[in-house]
N, C-alpha and C positions, 0 to 999 in steps of 0.2 A: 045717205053717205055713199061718197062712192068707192070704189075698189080700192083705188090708191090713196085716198084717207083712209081707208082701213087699215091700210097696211103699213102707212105710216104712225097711227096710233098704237100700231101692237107693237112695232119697234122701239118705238119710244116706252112704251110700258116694259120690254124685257131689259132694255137699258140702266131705266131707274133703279130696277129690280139690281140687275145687277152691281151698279154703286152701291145699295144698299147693305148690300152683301158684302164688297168691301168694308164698308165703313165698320160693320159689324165684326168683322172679323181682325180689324187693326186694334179695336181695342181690347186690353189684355186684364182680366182681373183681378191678377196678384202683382206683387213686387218682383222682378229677379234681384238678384245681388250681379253684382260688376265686379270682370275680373280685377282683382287685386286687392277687392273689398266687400267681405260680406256682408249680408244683412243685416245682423245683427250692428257692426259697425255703423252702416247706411243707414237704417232706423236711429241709432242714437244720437247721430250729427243732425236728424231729422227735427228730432226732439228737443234740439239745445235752443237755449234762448237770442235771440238775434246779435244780442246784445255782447256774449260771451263770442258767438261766430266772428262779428264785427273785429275782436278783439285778436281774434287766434292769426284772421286774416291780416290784422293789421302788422302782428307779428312779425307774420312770414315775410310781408313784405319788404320791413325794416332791413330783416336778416338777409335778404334776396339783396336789398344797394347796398347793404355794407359789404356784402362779398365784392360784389362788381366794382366797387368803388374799391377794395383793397386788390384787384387783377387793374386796374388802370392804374392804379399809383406803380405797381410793381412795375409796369408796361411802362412809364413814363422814366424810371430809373434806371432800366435796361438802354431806354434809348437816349438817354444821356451819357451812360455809360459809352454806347457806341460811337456816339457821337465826337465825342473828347477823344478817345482811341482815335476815329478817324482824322480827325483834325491834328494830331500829333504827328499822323503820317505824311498828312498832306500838306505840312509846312516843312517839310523838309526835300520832297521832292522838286520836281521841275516845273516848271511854267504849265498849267494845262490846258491841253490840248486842244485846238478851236472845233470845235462845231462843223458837221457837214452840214449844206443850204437842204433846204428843200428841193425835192425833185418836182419839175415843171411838166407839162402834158398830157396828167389826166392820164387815162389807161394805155397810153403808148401802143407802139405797130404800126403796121404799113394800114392805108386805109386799104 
């Protein structure tokens, strides 16, 4: 072999080495808990049957559109609300006023 295959196999050997080393050290052998939720919680949601989770989710999400869906109806009566208001005003006013054109030339100035 010569020099610089040597040298390139010992790099390569300290390299592996060193992944190795990560990979060993990323994996963690206990559980932590997450803020806002201990283990004890995290383990028992762990433990539950798919079937009950399935259900709890399904829940949530019911209660999740019926919110959203009762802020759109609210949303759609407000602006009805505004609506008729404005129209009350604007039938008693004056003729409305026309439109200025567009302005022609692109970014304008002297060349």
């Amino acid at each position: 072999m010569t020099e610089v295959h040597k040298a390139n196999k010992q790099l390569q050997d300290i390299q592996a080495e060193g992944v190795k080393k990560r990979r060993r050290a990323a994996k963690k052998p206990y559980s932590r808990s997450i803020v806002g939720a201990t283990l004890e919680v995290i383990q028992k949601k762990r433990a539950e049957k798919p079937e009950v989770r399935d259900a709890a989710r399904e829940a949530a999400l019911r209660e999740i559109k019926e919110r959203i869906k009762k802020t759109k109806d609210e949303k759609k009566v407000k602006k009805q609300e505004m609506l008729a208001k404005s129209s009350k005003g604007t039938a008693k006013g004056a003729a409305p006023k026309p439109t200025k054109g567009t302005k022609l030339g692109g970014s304008g100035g002297k060349r």
